[in-house]
C-alpha positions in Angstrom: 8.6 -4.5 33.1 9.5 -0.9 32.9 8.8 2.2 30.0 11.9 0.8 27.9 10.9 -2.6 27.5 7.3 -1.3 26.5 9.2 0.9 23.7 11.2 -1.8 22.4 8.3 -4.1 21.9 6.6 -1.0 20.3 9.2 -0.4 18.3 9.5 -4.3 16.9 5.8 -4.5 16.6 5.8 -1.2 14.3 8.7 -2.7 12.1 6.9 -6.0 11.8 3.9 -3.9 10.4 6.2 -2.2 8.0 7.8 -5.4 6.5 4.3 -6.9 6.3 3.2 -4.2 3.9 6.0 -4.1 2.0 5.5 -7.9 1.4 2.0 -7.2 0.8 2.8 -4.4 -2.2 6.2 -6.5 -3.5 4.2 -9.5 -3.7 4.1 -11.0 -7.1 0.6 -12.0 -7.5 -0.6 -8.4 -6.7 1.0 -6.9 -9.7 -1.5 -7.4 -12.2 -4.0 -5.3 -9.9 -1.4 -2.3 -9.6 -1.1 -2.5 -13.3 -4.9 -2.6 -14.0 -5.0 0.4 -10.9 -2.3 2.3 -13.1 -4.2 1.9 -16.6 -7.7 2.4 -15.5 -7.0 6.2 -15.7 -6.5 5.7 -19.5 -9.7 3.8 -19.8 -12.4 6.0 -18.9 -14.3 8.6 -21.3 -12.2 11.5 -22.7 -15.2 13.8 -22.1 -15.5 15.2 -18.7 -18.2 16.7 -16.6 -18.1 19.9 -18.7 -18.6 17.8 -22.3 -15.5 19.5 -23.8 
C-alpha cells in the first residue's frame, strides 16, 4: 500500500464525514431545535448587564 492509496482513503473518509453532517443538520426532525436555537435570542430580557 503506498502514500496514494493512504490519500485516497483519506480523502473518502473526509467526504463521508461531510455528507454525515449535512444529513445530520438537513435532517427533518432537527428543525424544530434550529428554530427554537434561532428564536431563543428574542426570548430573553430586554435589559442588559448595564440596566438600560
Amino acid at each position: 500500500m503506498d502514500v496514494n492509496w493512504i490519500r485516497s482513503l483519506f480523502t473518502l473518509w473526509v467526504f463521508l464525514c461531510f455528507m454525515l453532517v449535512i444529513y445530520i443538520v438537513f435532517h427533518r426532525r432537527n428543525k424544530q431545535n434550529y428554530d427554537e436555537a434561532a428564536s431563543s435570542i428574542f426570548d430573553e430580557d430586554s435589559s442588559d448587564k448595564n440596566g438600560r
